[in-house]
N, C-alpha and C positions, 0 to 999 in steps of 0.2 A: 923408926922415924929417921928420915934423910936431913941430913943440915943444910939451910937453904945456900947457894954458892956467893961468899961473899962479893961478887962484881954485882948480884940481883939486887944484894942487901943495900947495897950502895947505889945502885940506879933508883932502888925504890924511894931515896929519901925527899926524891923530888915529888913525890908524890904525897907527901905528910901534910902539907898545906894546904891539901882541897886541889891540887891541878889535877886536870884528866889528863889520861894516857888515852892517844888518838891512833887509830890505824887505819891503811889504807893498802889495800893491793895493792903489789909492786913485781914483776919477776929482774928487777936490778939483785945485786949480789948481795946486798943488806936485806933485799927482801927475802929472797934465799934464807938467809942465817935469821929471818925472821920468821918462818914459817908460809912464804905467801905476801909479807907485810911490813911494812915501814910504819915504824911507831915515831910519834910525835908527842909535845906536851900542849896543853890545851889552857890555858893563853897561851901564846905567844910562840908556838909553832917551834919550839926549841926539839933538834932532835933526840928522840930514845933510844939508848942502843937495843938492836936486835932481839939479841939471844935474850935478853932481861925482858924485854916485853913479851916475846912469848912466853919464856919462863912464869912468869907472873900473871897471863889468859891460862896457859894449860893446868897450872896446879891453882887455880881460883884463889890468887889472896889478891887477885881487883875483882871487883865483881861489874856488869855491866850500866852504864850511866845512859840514862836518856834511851830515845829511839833510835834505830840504825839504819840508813835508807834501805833496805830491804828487812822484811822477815827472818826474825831469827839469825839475822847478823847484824850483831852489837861493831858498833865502829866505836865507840868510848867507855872507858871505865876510870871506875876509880877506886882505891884499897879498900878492902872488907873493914870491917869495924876491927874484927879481930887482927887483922894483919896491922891496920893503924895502931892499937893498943901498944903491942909487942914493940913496934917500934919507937913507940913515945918512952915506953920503960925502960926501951934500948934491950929487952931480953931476947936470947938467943931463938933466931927465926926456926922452925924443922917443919918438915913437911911429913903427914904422916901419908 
């Protein structure tokens, strides 16, 4: 099991409240380090760093929120139940 990187562990906590993680094609240079995608938070359009938003779509501890204008792509999520847990207890995030 991988330890999740703590810049992730720290981006994610904005996510404990209930805010969505928002994305959006980009080919800018944060889209780049994003995968494709500029992440955002949902109120309030506050940006998400990159690397941490993908990290957080590819190894699924958001899982997908609502409909996405196209099929089978999700434009918002928000923390798994488990991923929330971990973090309310503050226990050590790993990825298996």
């Amino acid at each position: 099991m991988a330890k999740i990187p703590h810049y992730v562990r720290k981006a994610a906590t904005a996510l404990v409240d209930g805010a969505a993680l928002c994305r959006q094609t980009s080919r800018t240079a944060q889209g780049r380090k994003g995968g494709g995608y500029v992440y955002f938070l949902s109120p309030g359009g506050t940006p998400f760093p990159p690397t941490s938003g993908r990290y957080l779509v590819e190894h699924s501890l958001v899982s997908p929120h609502g409909p996405g204008l196209l099929p089978d792509m999700p434009q918002s999520y928000q923390l798994t139940a488990d991923a929330r847990q971990k973090m309310e207890n503050q226990e050590g995030w790993h990825v298996d």
